[in-house]
N, C-alpha and C positions, 0 to 999 in steps of 0.2 A: 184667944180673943172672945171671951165668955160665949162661944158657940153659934157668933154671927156667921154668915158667909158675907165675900166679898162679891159681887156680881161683875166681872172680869167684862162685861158690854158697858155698863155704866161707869167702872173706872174707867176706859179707855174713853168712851164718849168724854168723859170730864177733863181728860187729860188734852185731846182732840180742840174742846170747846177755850180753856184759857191758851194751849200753842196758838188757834187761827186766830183767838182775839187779840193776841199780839201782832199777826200779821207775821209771823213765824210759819217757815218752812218745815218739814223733819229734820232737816239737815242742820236748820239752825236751831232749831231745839236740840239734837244731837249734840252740836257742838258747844252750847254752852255748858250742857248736863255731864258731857262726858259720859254717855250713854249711846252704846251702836244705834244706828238707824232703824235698824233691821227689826230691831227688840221694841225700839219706841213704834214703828208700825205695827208687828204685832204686837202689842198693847191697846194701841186704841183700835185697833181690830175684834180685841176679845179673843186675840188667839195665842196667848205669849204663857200660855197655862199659868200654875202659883207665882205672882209678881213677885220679884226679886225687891227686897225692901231695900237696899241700898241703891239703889236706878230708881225708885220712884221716889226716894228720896232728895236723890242728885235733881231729877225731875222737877222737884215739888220746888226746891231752892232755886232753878232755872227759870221757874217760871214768878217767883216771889210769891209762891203761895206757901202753904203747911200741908204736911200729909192729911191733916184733916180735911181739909177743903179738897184733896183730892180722891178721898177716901168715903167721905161722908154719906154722898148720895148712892154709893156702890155699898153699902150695907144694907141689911135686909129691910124689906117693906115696913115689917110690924113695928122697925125701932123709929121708920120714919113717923108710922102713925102714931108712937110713943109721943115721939116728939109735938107733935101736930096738937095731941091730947094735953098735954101739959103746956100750951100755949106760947112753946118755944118760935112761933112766926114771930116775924119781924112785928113791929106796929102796925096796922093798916091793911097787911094782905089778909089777913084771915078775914076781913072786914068786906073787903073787894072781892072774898072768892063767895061766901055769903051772900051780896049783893047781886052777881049773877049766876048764883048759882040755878035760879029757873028760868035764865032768860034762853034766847038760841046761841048763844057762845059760854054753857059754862066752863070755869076755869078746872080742870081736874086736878087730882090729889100731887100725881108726877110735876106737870107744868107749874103750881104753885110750890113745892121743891124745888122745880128749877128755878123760880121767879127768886125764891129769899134768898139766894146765893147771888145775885144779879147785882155788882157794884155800879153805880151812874155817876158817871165825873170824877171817881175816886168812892162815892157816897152809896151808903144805900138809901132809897128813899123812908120818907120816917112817917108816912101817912097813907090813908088811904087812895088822896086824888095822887101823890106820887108813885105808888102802884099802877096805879091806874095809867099815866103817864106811861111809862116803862112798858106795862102788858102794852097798849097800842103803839107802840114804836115797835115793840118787836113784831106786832101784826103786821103791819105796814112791810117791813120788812120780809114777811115772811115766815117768819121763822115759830111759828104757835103752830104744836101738833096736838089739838082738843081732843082727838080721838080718843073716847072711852075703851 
């Protein structure tokens, strides 16, 4: 894998993030995946050592994603800010993190990663005010860790 690492905390949290947004247990993520329980806990633990590519595969079809999408945000930093660099965001977020970036909530580099991955109604949004939309819903929620 041209010499990336996989960061075994961020696969797991990823894997973690589309099971709960099903509203999926381990168990029923277990059971559709055909994948022990035990193994899908450690995994999104961070503790399951070199991931078995045939389970996070079974996984990734469980959950209707790609191993890319389970995979993506769990490769190293520099490829993220590769990405970042060559203007790979979506329409609108780079626009929105820009926007407050000197206010008192700006958006960090992680958190706008996890924002472009963020589908809404099926959709992702295709502007700036629908980022924007989505960052404060997840606020409201909860769920924004800004921490630098």
């Amino acid at each position: 894998m041209d010499g990336r690492e996989i960061d075994l905390e961020k696969l797991g949290s990823t894997i973690r993030f589309y099971r709960q947004g099903k509203g999926w247990s381990l168990g029923d993520l277990s059971e559709r995946a055909k994948v022990p329980k035990a193994y899908i806990s450690d995994l999104e633990n961070g503790a399951a050592g070199k991931p078995n590519i045939q389970y996070v595969f079974n996984i990734a079809e469980a959950l209707d994603v790609t191993l890319d999408d389970l995979v993506r945000d769990a490769t190293a930093k520099e490829q993220k800010a590769k990405r970042r660099a060559t203007g790979d965001l979506p329409p609108g977020l780079a626009e929105l993190q820009q926007e407050l970036e000197f206010t008192d909530e700006p958006l960090t580099d992680d958190y706008v990663e996890m924002l472009a991955q963020v589908n809404f109604r099926g959709n992702r949004p295709k502007d700036k005010e629908g980022w924007r939309f989505v960052h404060q819903a997840i606020k409201l929620a909860g769920g924004q860790n800004r921490q630098k």
